[in-house]
C-alpha positions in Angstrom: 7.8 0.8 12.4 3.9 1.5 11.2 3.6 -1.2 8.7 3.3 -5.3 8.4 4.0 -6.9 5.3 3.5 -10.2 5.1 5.0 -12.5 2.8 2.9 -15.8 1.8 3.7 -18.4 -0.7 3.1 -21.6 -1.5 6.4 -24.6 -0.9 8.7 -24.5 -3.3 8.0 -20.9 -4.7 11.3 -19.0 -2.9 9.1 -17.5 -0.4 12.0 -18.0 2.1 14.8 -17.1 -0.2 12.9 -13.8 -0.2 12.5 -13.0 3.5 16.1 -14.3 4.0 17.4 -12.2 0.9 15.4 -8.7 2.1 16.5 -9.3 5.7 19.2 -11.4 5.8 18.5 -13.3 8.8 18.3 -17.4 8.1 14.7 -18.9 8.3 14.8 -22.5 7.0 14.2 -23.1 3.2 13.2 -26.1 1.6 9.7 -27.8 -0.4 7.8 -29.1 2.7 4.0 -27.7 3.7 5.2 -26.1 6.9 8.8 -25.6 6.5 7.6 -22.1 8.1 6.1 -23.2 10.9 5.6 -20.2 13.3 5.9 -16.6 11.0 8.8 -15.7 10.9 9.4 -11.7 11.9 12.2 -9.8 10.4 13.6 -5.9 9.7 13.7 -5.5 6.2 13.9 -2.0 4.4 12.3 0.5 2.1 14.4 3.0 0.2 13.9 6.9 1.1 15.9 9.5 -0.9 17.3 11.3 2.1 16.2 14.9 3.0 19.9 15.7 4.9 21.8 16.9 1.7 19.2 19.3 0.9 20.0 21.2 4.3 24.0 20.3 4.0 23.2 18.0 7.1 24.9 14.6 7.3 23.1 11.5 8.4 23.3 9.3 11.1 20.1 7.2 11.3 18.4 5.7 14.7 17.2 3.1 12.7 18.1 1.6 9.6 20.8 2.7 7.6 22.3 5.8 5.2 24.0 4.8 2.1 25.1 7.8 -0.6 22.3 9.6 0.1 19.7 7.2 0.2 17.9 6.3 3.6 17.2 2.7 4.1 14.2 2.6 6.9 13.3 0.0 8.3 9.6 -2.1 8.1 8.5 -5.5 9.5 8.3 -8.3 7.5 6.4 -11.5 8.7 6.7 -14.5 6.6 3.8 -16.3 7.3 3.1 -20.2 7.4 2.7 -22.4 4.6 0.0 -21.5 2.4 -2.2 -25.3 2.3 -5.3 -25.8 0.3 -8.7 -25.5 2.6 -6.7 -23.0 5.0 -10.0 -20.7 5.2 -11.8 -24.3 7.1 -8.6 -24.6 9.3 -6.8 -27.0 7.2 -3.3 -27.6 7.7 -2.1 -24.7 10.0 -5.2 -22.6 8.4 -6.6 -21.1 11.2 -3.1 -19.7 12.8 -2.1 -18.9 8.8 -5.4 -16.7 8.9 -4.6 -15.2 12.0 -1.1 -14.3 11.2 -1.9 -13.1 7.9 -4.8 -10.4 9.4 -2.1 -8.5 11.0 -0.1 -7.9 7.8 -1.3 -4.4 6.3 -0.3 -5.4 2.7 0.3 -8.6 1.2 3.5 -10.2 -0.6 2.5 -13.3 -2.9 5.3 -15.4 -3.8 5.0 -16.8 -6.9 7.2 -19.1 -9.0 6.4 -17.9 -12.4 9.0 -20.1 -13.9 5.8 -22.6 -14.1 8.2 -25.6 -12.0 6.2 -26.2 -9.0 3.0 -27.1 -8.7 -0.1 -26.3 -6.3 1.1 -28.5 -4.1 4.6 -27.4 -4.2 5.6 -30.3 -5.9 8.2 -29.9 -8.9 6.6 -30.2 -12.6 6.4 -28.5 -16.1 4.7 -25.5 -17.2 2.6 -24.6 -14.7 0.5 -21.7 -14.7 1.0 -19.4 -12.4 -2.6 -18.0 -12.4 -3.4 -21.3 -10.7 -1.0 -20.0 -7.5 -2.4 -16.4 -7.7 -5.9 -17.7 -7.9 -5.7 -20.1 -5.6 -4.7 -17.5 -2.4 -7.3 -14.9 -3.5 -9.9 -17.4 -3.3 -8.7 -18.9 0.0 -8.6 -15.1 1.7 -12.4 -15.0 -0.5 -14.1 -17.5 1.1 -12.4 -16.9 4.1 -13.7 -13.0 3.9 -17.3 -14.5 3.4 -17.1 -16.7 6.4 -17.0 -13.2 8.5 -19.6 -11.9 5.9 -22.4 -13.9 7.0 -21.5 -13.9 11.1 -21.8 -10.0 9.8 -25.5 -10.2 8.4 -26.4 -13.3 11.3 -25.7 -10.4 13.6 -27.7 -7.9 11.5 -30.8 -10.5 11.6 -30.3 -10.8 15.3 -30.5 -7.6 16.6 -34.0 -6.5 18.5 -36.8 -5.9 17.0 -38.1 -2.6 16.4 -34.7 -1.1 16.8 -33.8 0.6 13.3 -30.5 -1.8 12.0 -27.9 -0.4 9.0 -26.3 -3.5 7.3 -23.0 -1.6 6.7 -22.7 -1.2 11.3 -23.2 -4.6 11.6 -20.9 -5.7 8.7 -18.1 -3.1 10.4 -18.4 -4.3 13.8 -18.1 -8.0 12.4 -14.9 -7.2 10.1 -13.6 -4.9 12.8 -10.2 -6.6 12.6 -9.8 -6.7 8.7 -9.6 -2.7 9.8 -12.4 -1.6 7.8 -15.1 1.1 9.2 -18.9 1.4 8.0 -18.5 3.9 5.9 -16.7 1.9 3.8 -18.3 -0.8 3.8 -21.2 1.4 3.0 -19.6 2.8 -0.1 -18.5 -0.5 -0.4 -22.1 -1.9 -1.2 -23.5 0.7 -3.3 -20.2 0.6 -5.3 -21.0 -3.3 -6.2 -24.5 -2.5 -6.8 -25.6 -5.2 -3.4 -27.5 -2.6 -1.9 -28.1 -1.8 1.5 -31.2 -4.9 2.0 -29.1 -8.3 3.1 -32.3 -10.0 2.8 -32.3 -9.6 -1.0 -28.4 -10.8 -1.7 -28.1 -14.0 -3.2 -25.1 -16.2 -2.5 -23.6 -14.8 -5.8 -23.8 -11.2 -4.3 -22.4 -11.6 -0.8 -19.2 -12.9 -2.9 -18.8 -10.6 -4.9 -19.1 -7.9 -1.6 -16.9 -9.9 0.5 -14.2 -10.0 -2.3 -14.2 -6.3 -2.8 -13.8 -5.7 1.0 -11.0 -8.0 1.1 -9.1 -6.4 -2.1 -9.8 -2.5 -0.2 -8.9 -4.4 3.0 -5.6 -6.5 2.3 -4.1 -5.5 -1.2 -1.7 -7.9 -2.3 1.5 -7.6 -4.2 2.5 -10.2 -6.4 6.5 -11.2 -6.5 6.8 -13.1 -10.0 10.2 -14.5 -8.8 12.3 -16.8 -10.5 12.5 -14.3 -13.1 16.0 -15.0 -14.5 14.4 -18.4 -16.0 13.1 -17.9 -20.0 10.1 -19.6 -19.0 9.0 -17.4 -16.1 9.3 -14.3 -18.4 6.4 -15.9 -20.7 4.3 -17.3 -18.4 5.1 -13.1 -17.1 3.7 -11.3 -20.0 0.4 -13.6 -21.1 -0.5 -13.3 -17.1 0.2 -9.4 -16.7 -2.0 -8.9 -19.8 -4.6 -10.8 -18.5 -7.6 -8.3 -17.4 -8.5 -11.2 -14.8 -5.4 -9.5 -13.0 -5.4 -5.9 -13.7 -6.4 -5.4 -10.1 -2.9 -6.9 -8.5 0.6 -5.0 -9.1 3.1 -7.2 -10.5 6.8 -7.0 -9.8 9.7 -9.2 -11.7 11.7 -10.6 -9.1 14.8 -12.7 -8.4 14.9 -13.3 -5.1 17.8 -15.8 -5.2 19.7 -13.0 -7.3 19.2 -10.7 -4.6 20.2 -12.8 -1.8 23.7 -13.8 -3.7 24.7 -10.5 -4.0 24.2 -9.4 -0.9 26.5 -12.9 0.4 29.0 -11.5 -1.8 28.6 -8.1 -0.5 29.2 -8.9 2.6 32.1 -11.5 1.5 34.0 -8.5 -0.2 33.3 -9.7 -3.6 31.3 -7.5 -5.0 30.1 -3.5 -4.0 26.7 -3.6 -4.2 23.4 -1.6 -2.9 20.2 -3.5 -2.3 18.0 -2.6 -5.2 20.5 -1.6 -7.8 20.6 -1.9 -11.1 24.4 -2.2 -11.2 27.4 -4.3 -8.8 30.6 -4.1 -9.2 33.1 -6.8 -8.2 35.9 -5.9 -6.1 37.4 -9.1 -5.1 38.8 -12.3 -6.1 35.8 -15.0 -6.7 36.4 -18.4 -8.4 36.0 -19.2 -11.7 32.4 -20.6 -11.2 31.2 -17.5 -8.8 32.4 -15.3 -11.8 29.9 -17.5 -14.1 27.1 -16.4 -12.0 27.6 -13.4 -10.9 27.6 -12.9 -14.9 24.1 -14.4 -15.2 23.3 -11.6 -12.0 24.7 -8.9 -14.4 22.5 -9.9 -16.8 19.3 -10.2 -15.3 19.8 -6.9 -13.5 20.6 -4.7 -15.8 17.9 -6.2 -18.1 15.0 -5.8 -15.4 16.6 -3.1 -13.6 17.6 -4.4 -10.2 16.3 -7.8 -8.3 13.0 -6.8 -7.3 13.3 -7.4 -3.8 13.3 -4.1 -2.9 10.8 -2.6 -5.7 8.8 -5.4 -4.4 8.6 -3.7 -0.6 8.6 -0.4 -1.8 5.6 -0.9 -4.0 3.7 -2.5 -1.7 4.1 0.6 0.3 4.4 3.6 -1.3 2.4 2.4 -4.2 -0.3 0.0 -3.3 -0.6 1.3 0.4 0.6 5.1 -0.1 2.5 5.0 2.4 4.6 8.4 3.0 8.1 9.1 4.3 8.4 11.6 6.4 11.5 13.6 8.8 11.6 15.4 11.8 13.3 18.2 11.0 14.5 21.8 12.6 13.1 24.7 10.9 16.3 26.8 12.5 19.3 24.6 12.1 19.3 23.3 16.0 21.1 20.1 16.6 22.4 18.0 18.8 25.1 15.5 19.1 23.5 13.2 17.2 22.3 15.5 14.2 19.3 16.7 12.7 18.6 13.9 10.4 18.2 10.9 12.4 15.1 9.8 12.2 12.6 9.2 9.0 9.3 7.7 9.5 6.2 5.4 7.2 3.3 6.6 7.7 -0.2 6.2 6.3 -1.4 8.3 3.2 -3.3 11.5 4.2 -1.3 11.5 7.4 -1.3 15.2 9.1 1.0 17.0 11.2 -1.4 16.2 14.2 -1.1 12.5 13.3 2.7 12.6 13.3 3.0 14.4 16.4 1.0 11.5 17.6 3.2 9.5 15.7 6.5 10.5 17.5 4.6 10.3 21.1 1.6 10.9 22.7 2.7 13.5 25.0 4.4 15.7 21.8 0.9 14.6 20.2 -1.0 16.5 23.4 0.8 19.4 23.4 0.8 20.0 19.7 0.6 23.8 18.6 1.4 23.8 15.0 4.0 22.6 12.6 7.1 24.2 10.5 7.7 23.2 6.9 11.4 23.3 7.4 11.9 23.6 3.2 9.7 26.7 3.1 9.6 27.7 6.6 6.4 28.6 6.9 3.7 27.4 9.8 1.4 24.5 9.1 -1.6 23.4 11.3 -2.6 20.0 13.1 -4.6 19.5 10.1 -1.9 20.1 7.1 -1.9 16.8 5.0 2.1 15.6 4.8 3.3 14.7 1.9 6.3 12.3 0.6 9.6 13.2 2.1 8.2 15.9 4.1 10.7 17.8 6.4 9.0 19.1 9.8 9.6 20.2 13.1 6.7 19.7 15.4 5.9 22.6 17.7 4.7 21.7 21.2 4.4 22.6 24.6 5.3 19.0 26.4 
């Protein structure tokens, strides 16, 4: 798996409802600070229409799942320690919450937009949820910042004489935000700081170290609690906000999502993570019937749960991220089929980076790729594209 996503929320907001709903493993759930104490690591999945039927293959996954023609492949999902005002000056469990959350590659922000908990977590009336969305940006801000200024310390402390570019230093610093100097560079000319630390004023080396951290961890926000009139309000005067036209919003129910997939696997209903539709097969009370209504409802009114379009923006959207199979140009199989295998990986990925991908040795001995669709060569350097079918030529 090539991606982290991490998941981060306030108490109270049905941050672990989520990750227990898109993985279905149990990880405590309740309103205290660090219900979550240690991030909790779990396989949830991303929907990829598979490639088989288009070569009358069936399907038999390594990893993940197959279900009426759509692949279900597998990604990580960390849900990350309670989110605690002051977390960027190690408050709370700040400094481990920091840590965990730099090795997520995109961002999942839990939200309760039904307005019913507060910053705290605490339960209350009408509360904005710009306060919540706010409130983490600024945290990973200032937190961004921090690592700013260690970045132009070490600029001011190299030898004199030597000739010193800002955007090397800053780089090196912010090394583990996975940024290079070349964007950093572009980074600074595009925010008009310039390439002179000496001349930035407090207001400028925010407004830098915010625009690394929104290239650097893009952030997804889950309005959940979407089934409640409230949260649909509070839903459309935020999402037309321009303060927030930089953040992808997805309606979400993670409580819906997880209840249907209990009754799935109960034998009440048939349903496929990130439907719009179920369909109830078995026998429930009088009471499950009630909800599972209310399900219906919201559903086919906002088109599925959101759990899943909430992963699968965050990757193939936000991140453009690509799917990708190894394929045979020639029909060859084996016992286990062509189709087993289907891989994320990065935008702009090329047939040598997927050969590097599958192994290093295969990566090595790389001669060329087949486009198994069109059959036709492709080089080391041939950009992949979504749901790309490809057999890697090699001599290892």
């Amino acid at each position: 798996m090539s991606f982290d996503v991490g998941l981060v929320g306030k108490p109270s907001v049905g941050k672990s409802t989520f990750f227990n709903a898109a993985t279905m493993n149990d990880v405590p759930e309740g309103a205290y600070p660090f219900t979550t104490i240690d991030p909790s690591v779990g396989e949830a999945y991303v929907r990829v229409e598979c490639a088989a039927p288009e070569f009358d293959h069936s399907c038999t996954p390594n990893l993940g799942y197959c279900e009426d023609g759509t692949r279900f492949v597998p990604v990580r999902l960390v849900d990350v320690a309670g989110l605690v005002p002051g977390a960027h000056e190690g408050k709370g469990l700040g400094n481990q919450f920091l840590s965990d959350l730099n090795e997520a590659d995109v961002l999942v922000h839990v939200v309760d937009f039904s307005g019913e908990t507060d910053l705290e977590g605490e339960p209350t009336e009408d509360h904005d949820p710009r306060e919540d969305i706010d409130f983490l940006e600024n945290e990973l801000d200032m937190w961004y910042l921090d690592v700013l200024e260690k970045g132009i310390e070490r600029y001011r402390s190299g030898y004199e004489g030597e000739e010193k570019k800002i955007e090397e230093d800053l780089a090196e610093q912010m090394s583990a935000f996975k940024t290079n100097k070349d964007e950093i560079k572009q980074i600074l000319l595009a925010t008009d700081a310039g390439l002179d630390p000496e001349a930035w004023d407090e207001e400028t080396k925010e407004r830098v170290a915010r625009e690394i951290r929104k290239r650097t961890k893009p952030i997804v926000i889950a309005a959940n609690k979407m089934d409640k009139p409230a949260a649909q309000e509070h839903y459309d005067d935020v999402t037309a906000d321009p303060d927030y036209e930089h953040l992808t919003f997805v309606p979400t129910s993670a409580h819906a999502e997880k209840a249907l997939k209990q009754a799935g696997e109960a034998g009440v209903v048939d349903y496929q993570p990130g439907a719009s539709a179920f369909e109830v097969v078995g026998d429930p009370s009088d009471e499950q019937a009630a909800g599972l209504e209310q399900i219906r409802e919201y559903v086919e009114a906002f088109g599925g749960t959101g759990v899943q379009d909430v992963l699968e923006s965050a990757l193939f959207d936000v991140m453009g991220a690509i799917a990708v199979f190894p394929g045979s140009a020639n029909g060859r199989s084996d016992s286990q089929g062509v189709f087993r295998d289907c891989f994320i990986l990065p935008e702009e990925s090329t047939t040598e980076d997927f050969a590097y991908h599958l192994h290093s040795d295969i990566g090595d001995g790389l001669l060329h790729g087949i486009d198994c669709r069109s059959n036709r060569q492709v080089g080391a350097d041939h950009e992949l594209g979504h749901r790309d079918v490809v057999e890697i030529v090699t001599t290892n």
